[in-house]
C-alpha positions as a Markdown table, in Angstrom:
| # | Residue | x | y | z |
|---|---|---|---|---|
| 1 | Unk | 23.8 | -6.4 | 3.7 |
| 2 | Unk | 27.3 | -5.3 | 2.6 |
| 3 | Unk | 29.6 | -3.4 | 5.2 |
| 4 | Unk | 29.4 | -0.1 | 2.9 |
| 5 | Unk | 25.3 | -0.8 | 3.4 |
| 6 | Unk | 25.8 | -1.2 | 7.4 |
| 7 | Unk | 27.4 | 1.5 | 8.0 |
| 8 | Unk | 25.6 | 4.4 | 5.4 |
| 9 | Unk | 22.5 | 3.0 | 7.4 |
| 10 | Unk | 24.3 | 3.6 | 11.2 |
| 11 | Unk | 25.8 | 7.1 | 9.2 |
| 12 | Unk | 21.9 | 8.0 | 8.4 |
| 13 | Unk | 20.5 | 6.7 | 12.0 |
| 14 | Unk | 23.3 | 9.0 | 13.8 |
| 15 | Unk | 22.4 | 11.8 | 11.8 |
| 16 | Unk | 18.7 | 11.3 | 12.6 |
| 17 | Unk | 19.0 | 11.4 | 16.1 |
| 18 | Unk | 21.1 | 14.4 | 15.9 |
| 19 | Unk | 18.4 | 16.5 | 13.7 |
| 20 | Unk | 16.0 | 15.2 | 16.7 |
| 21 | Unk | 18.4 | 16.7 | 19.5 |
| 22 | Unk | 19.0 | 19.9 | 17.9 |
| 23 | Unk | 15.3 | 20.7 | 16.7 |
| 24 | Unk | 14.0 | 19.5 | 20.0 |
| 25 | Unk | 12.2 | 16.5 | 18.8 |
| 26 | Unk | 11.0 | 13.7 | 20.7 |
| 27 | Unk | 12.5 | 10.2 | 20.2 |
| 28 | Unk | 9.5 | 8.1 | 19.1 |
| 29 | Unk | 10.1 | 5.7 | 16.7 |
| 30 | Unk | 7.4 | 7.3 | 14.0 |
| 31 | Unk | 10.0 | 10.7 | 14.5 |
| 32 | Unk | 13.2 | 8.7 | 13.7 |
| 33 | Unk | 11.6 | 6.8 | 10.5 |
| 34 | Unk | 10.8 | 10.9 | 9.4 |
| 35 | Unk | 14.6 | 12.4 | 10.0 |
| 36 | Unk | 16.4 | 8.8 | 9.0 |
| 37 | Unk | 14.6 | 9.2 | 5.6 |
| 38 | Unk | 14.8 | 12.6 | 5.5 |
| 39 | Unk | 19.0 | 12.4 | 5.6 |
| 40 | Unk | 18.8 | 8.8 | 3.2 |
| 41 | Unk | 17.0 | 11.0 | 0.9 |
| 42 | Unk | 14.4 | 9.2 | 0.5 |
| 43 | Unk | 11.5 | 10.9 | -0.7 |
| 44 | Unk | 12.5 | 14.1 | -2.4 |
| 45 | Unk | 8.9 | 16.1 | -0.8 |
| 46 | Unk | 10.1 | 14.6 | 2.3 |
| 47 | Unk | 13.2 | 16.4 | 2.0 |
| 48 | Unk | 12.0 | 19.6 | 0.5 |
| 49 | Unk | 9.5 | 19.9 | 3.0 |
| 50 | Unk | 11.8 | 19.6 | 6.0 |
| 51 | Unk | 14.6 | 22.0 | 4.4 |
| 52 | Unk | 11.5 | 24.7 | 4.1 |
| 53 | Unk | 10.5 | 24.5 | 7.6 |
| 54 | Unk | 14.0 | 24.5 | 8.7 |
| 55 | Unk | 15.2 | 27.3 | 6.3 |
| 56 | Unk | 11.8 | 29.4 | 7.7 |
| 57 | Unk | 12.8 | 29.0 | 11.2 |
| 58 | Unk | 9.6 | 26.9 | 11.8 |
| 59 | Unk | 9.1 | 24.3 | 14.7 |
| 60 | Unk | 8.6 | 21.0 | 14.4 |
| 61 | Unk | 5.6 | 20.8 | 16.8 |
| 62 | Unk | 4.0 | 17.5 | 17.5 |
| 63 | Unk | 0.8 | 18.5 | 14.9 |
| 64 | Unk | 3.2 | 19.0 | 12.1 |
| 65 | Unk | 5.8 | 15.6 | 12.9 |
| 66 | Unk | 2.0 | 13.7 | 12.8 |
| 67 | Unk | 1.1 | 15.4 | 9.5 |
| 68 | Unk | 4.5 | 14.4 | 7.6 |
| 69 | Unk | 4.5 | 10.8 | 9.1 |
| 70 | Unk | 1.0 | 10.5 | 8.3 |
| 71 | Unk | 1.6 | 11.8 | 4.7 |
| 72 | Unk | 4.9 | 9.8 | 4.2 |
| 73 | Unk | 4.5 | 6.3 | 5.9 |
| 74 | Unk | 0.6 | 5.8 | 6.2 |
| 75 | Unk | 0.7 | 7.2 | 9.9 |
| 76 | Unk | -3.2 | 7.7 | 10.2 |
| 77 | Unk | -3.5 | 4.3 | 8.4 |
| 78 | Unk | -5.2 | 3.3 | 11.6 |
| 79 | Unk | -7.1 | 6.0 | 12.1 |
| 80 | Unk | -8.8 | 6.0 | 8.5 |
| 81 | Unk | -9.4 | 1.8 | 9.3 |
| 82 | Unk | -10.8 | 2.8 | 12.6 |
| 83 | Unk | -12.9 | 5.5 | 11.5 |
| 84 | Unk | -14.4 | 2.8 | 8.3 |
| 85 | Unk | -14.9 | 0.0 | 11.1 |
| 86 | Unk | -17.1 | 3.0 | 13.5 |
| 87 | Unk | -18.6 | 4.0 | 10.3 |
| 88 | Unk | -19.8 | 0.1 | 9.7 |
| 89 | Unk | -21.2 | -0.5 | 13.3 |
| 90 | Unk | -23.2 | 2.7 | 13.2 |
| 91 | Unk | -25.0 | 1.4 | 9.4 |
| 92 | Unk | -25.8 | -1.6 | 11.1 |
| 93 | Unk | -27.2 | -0.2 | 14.2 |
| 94 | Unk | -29.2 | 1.2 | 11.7 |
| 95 | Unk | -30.1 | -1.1 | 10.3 |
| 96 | Unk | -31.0 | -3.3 | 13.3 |
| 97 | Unk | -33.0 | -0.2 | 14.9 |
| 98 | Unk | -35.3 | -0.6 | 11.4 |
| 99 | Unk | -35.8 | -4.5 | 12.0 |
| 100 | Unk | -36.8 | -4.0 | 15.2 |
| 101 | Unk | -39.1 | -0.9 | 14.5 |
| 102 | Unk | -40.8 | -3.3 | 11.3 |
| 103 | Unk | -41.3 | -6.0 | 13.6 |
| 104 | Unk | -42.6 | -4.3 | 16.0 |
| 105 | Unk | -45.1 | -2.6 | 13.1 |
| 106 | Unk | -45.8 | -5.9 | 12.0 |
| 107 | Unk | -46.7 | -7.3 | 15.2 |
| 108 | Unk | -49.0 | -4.4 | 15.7 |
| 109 | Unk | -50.4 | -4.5 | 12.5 |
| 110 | Unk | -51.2 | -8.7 | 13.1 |
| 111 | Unk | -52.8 | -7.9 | 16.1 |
| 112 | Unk | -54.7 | -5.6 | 14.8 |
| 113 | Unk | -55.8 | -8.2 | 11.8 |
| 114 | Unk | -56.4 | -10.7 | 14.4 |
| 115 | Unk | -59.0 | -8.5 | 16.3 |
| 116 | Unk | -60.6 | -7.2 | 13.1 |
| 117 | Unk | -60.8 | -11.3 | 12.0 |
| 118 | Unk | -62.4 | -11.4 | 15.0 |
| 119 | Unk | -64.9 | -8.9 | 14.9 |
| 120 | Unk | -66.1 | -9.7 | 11.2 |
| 121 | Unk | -67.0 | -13.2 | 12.4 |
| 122 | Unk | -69.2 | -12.0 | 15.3 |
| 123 | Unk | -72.4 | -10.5 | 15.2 |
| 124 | Unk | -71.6 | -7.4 | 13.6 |
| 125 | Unk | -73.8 | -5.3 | 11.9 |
| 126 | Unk | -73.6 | -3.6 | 8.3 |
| 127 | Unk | -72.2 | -0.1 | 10.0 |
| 128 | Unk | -70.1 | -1.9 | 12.3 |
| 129 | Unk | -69.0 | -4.4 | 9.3 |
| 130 | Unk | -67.9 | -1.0 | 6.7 |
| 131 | Unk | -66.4 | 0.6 | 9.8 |
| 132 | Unk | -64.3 | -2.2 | 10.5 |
| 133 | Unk | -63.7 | -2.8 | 6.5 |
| 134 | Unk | -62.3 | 1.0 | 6.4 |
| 135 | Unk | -60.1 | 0.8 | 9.2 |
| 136 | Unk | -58.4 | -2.3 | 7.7 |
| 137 | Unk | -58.2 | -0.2 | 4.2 |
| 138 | Unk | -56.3 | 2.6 | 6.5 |
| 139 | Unk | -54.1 | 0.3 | 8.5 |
| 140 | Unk | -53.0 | -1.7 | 5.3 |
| 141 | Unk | -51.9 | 1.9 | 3.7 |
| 142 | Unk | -50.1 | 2.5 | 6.7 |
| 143 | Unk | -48.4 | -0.4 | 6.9 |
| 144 | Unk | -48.0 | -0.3 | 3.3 |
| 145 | Unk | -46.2 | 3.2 | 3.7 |
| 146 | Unk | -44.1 | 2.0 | 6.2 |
| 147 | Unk | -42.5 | -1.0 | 4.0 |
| 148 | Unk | -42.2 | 1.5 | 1.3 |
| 149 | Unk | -39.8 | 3.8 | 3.9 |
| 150 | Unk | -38.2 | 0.7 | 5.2 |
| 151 | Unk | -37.6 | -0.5 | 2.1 |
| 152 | Unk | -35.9 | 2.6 | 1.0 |
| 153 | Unk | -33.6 | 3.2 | 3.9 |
| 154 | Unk | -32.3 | -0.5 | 4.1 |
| 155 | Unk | -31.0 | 0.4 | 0.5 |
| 156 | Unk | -29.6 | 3.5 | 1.6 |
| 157 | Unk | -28.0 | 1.2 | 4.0 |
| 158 | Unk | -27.2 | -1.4 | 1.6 |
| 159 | Unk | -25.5 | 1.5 | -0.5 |
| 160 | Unk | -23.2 | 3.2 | 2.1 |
| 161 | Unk | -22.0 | -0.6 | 3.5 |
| 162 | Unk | -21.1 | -0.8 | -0.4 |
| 163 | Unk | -18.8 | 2.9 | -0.1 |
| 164 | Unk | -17.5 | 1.5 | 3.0 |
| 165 | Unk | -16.2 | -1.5 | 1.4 |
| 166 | Unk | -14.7 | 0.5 | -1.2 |
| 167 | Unk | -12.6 | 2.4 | 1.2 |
| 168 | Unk | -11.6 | -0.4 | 3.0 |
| 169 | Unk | -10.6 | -1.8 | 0.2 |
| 170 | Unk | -8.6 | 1.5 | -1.1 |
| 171 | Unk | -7.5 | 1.7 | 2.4 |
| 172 | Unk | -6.0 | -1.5 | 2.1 |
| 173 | Unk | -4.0 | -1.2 | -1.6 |
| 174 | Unk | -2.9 | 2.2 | -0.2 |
| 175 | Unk | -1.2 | 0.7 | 2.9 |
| 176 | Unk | 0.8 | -1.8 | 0.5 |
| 177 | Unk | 1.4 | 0.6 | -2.2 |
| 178 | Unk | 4.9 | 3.1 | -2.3 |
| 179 | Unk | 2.6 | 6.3 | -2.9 |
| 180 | Unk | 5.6 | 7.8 | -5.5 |
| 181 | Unk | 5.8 | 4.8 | -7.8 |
| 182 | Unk | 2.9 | 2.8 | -7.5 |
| 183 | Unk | 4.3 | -0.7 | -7.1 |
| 184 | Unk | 4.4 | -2.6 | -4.2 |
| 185 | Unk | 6.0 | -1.0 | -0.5 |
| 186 | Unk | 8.6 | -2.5 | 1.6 |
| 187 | Unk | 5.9 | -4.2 | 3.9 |
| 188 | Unk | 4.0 | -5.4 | 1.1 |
| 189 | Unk | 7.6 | -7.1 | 0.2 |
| 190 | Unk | 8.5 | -8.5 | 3.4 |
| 191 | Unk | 4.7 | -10.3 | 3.5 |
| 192 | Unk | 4.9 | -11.3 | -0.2 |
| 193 | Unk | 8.7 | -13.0 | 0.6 |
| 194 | Unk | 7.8 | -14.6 | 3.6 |
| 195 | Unk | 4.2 | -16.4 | 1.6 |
| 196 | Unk | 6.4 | -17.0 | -1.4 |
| 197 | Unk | 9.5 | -18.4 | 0.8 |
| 198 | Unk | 6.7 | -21.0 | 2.9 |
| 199 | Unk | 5.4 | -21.9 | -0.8 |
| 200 | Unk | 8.7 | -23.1 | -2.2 |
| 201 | Unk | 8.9 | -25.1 | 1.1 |
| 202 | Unk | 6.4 | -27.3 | 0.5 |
| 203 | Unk | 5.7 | -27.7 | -3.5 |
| 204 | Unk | 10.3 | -27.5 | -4.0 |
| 205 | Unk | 9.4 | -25.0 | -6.7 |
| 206 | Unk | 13.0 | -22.4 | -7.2 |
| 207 | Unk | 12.1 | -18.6 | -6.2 |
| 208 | Unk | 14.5 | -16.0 | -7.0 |
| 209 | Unk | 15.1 | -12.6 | -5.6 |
| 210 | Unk | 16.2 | -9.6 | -7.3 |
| 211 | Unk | 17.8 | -6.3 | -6.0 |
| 212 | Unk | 18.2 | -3.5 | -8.4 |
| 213 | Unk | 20.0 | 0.1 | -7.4 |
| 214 | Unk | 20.2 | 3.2 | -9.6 |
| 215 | Unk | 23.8 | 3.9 | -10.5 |
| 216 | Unk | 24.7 | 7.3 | -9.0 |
| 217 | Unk | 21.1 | 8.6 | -8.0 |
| 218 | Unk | 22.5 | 10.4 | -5.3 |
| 219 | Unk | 24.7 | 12.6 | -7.5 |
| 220 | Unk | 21.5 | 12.4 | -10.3 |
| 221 | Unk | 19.3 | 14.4 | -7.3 |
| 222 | Unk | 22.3 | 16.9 | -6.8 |
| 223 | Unk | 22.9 | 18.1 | -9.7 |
| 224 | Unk | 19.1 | 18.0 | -11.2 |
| 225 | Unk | 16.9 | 18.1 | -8.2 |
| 226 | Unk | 15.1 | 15.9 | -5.9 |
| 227 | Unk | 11.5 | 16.6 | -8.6 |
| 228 | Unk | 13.9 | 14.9 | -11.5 |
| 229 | Unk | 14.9 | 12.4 | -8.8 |
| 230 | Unk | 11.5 | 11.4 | -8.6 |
| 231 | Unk | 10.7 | 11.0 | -12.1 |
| 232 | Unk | 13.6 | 8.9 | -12.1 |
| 233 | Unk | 11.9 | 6.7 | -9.3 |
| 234 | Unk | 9.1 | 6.6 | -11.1 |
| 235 | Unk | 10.4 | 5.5 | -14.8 |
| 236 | Unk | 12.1 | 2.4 | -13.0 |
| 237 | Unk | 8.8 | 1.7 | -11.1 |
| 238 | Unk | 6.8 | 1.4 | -14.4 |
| 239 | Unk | 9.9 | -0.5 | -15.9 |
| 240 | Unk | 9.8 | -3.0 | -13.5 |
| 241 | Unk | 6.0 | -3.6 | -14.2 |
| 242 | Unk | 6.9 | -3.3 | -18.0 |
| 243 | Unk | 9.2 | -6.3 | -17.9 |
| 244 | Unk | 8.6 | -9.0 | -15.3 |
| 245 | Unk | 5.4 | -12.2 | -15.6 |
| 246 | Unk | 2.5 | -12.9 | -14.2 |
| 247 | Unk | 2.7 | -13.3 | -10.4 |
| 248 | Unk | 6.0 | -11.8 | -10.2 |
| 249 | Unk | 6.1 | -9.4 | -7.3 |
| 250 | Unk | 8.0 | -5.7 | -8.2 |
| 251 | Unk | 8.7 | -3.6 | -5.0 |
| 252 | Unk | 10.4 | -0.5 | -3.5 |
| 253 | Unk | 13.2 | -2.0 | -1.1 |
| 254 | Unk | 14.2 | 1.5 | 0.3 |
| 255 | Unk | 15.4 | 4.8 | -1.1 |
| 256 | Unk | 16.6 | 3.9 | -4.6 |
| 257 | Unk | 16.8 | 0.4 | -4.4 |
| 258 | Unk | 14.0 | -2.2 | -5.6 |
| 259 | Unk | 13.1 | -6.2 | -6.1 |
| 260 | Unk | 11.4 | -8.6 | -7.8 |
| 261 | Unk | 9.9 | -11.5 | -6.1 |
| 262 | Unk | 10.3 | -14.3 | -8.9 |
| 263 | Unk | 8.3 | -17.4 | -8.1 |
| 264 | Unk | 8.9 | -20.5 | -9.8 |
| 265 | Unk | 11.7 | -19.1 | -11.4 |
| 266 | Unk | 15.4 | -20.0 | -11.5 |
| 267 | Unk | 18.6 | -18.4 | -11.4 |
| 268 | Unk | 19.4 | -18.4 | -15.2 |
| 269 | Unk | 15.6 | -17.5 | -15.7 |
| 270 | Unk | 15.4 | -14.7 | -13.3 |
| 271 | Unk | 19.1 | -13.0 | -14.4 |
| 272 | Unk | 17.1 | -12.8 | -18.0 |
| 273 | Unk | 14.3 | -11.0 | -16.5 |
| 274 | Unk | 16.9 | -9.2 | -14.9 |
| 275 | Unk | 19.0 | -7.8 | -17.9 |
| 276 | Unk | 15.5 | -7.0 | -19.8 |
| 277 | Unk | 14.8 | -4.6 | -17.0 |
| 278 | Unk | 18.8 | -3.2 | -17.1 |
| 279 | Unk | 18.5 | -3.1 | -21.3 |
| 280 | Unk | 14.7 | -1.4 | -20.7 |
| 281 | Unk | 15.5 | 0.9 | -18.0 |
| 282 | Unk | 19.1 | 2.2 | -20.2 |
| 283 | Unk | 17.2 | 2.9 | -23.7 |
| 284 | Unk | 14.6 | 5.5 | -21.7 |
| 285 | Unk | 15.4 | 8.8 | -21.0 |
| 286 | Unk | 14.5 | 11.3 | -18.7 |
| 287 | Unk | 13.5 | 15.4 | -20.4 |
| 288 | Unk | 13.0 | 18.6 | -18.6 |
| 289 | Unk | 9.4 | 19.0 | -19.2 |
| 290 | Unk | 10.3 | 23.1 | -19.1 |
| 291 | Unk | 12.7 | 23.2 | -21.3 |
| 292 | Unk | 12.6 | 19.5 | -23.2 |
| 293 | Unk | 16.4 | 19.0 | -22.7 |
| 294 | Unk | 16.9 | 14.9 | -22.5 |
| 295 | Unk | 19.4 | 13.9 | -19.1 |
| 296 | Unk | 20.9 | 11.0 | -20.1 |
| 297 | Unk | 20.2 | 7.0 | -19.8 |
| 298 | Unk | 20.1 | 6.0 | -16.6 |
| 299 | Unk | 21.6 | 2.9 | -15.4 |
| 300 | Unk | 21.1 | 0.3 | -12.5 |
| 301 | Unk | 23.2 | -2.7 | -11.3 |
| 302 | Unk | 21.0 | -5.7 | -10.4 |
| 303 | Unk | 22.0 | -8.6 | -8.3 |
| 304 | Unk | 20.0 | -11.8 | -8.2 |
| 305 | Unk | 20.0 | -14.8 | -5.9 |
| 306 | Unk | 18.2 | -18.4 | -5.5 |
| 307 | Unk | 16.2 | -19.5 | -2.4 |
| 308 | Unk | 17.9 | -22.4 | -0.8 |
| 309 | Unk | 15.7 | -24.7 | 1.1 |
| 310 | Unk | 15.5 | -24.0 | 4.6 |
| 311 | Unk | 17.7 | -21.3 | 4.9 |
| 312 | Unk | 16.2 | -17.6 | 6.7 |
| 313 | Unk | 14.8 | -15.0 | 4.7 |
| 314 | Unk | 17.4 | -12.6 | 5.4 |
| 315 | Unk | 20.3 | -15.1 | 4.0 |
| 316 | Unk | 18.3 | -14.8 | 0.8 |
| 317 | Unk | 18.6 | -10.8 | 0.9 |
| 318 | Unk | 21.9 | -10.7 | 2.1 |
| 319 | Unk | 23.1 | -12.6 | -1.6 |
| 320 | Unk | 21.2 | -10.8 | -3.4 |
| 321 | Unk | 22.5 | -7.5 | -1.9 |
| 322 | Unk | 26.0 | -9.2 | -2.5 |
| 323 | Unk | 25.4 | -9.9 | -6.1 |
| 324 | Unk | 24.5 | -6.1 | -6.5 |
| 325 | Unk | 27.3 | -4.9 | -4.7 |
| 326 | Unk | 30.1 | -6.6 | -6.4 |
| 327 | Unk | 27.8 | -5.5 | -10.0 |
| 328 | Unk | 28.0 | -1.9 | -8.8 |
| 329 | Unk | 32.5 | -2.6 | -7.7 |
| 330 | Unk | 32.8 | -4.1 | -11.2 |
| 331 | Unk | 31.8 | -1.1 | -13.3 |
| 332 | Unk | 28.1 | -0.9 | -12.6 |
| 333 | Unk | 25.3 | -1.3 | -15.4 |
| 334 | Unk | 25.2 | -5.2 | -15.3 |
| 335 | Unk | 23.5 | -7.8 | -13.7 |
| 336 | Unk | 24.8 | -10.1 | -11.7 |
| 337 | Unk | 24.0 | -13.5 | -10.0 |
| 338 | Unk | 25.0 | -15.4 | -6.7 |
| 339 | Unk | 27.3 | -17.7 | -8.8 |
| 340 | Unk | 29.1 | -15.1 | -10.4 |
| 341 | Unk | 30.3 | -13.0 | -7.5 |
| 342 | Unk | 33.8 | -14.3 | -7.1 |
| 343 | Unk | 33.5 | -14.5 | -11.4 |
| 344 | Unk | 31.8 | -11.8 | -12.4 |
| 345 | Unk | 32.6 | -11.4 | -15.8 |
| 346 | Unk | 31.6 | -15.4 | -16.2 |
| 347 | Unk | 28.3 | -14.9 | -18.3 |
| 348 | Unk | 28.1 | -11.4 | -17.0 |
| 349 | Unk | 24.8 | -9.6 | -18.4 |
C-alpha cells in the first residue's frame, strides 16, 4: 500500500472514531466498519442514509446501527444461515416423527396379519371366516390411507428441504457478492487469492493481479451525486465482466478501487487484459436518465503485478498498488506494470 494509501486510511479511521464519540456510539468493531465507510465514501446509500439521520437530529440507537450493518456488510448473514440450518433440523424431525409413526403402523398392521393368518388356518367357521375376511379388507384401507398421507407429507418434506437449499445457496452467493455491482466482494477476493496463490505453488503456473482505481471519483460524486457515483460503480463492474477469460476472478477491492485475479496468466498477458478494460471502460459514457445529458468518459489507472514464488500475499498487493500509483502520478488513464514503475513510459498502455 502506498504512503498516500496509509495514511487516507488512518485519516478515514480517525474520523470514524470521532463520528462514534460525538453521536454517542459504541466502539464495536461492526460500528467502526459503518462510520470508516461512511467518511471513505463508500457506498453512496450508506452515506445518504447517515447524513439524513444526522441532518433530522435522529439517534443512532443500537436497532438502527444493526439495521445499516446488516444492510451494508451482510451483518445478519449469520442469522439468515442460522435460521436455514433450525429450519432443516425441524423438516427432518419431521420427517423422522413420520418413519417412526409408519413403522410403528406397519408393525401393527403385521401383527394384525399374523393373527388373522392365524385364525383362517384354525377351525373357523364360514361367519367367523367373512368376519375375519372384512376386517382384513378395513385394515388394508387403512393402512392403505395411511401410506397415501405419508407419502404425501414426505414430499412436502422433500419439497421445502429443496427451498432450503435454494436459500442456502442464495445465502451463500449473497455473502460473496458486492450487493452494488454484482461481482465478486473483498472476502470473496481475499479467499479466491489465497486458493489461486497455493495453486501456482504447486503446478509453477504465472498468476497476475490487477488493481484498477477510478480517476477522480471522489470529485465525480461531488459534483454529480453519490446516485451517479454509483452508476459509475456499476458500469466498471459490468466492464470488468465484459473484458476478462474464463476463470478470471473480477472483484470490488474497496471504495472505488477493483481487481482481477488472472490465473495462468503473465505479465505481458494480463497488462493486455488490462488496457482492454481501460480502452472499454473510456468509450462508455454515463447520461442523466432525467434529463439525457451524457457526463463525460470516465477513466481508471490500472496497475498490474506477477506472483513470485514464495513470496506473501500481501507483497503481491502491495506491487500491484505500486504499479497503480505511479499510473495515477504519471497522468492517470494508463496501465501500468511491476516492471515499468521506475520506466513508466517503457511500453506504457
Amino acid at each position: 500500500m502506498s504512503v498516500t494509501s496509509i495514511l487516507q486510511t488512518q485519516e478515514f479511521a480517525n474520523a470514524a472514531f470521532e463520528s462514534m464519540r460525538q453521536h454517542g456510539i459504541p466502539p464495536s468493531p461492526e460500528n467502526f466498519t459503518i462510520w470508516f465507510h461512511y467518511h471513505s465514501d463508500t457506498y453512496g446509500d450508506l452515506t445518504r442514509l447517515v447524513d439524513k439521520r444526522i441532518q433530522d437530529a435522529e439517534p443512532f440507537d443500537e436497532q438502527h446501527n444493526d439495521e445499516l450493518y446488516a444492510r451494508f456488510f451482510g451483518g445478519d448473514q449469520r442469522k439468515i444461515t442460522l435460521g436455514a440450518a433450525a429450519g432443516t433440523e425441524r423438516i427432518l424431525q419431521e420427517v423422522l416423527s413420520k418413519i417412526s409413526t409408519a413403522k410403528t403402523n406397519v408393525a401393527g398392521y403385521a401383527a394384525f396379519l399374523q393373527d388373522t393368518s392365524e385364525a383362517l388356518g384354525g377351525d373357523a367357521g364360514v361367519r367367523n371366516i367373512e368376519t375375519l375376511i372384512s376386517a382384513l379388507i378395513e385394515q388394508t384401507g387403512v393402512m392403505q390411507k395411511r401410506n397415501e398421507v405419508l407419502e404425501r407429507d414426505l414430499q412436502k418434506s422433500t419439497e421445502q428441504v429443496v427451498i432450503l437449499r435454494r436459500d442456502m445457496e442464495a445465502i451463500q452467493r449473497d455473502a460473496q457478492t458486492d450487493g452494488l455491482t454484482n461481482i465478486a466482494n473483498r472476502k470473496r477476493f481475499d479467499a479466491t487469492l489465497r486458493e489461486a496463490v497455493a495453486a501456482a505453488e504447486v503446478d509453477g503456473k504465472p498468476l497476475c493481479l490487477i488493481l484498477a482505481d477510478i480517476d477522480h471519483f471522489k470529485k465525480f460524486n461531488d459534483l454529480y451525486g453519490h446516485q451517479m457515483g454509483d452508476q459509475v460503480l456499476k458500469l466498471v463492474g459490468r466492464t470488468l465482466r465484459d473484458c476478462i477469460r474464463d476463470g478470471d476472478l473480477p472483484a470490488r477491492f474497496g471504495g472505488e478501487e477493483f481487481a482481477v485475479i488472472l490465473p495462468n496468466a503473465d505479465l505481458a498477458e494480463a497488462a493486455e487484459i488490462g488496457d482492454r478494460i481501460r480502452k472499454t471502460i473510456a468509450t462508455r459514457r454515463i447520461v442523466r436518465r432525467d434529463s439525457k445529458v451524457e457526463l463525460g468518459a470516465i477513466t481508471t489507472c490500472i496497475g498490474v503485478a506477477l506472483y513470485q514464488k514464495g513470496e506473501p500475499i500481501p507483497a503481491l498487493i502491495d506491487r500491484a498498488d505500486e504499479a497503480l500509483y505511479v499510473a495515477k502520478r504519471t497522468g492517470r488513464n494508463k496501465v501500468v506494470t511491476e516492471e515499468q514503475m521506475n520506466d513508466p513510459d517503457r511500453n506504457a498502455f
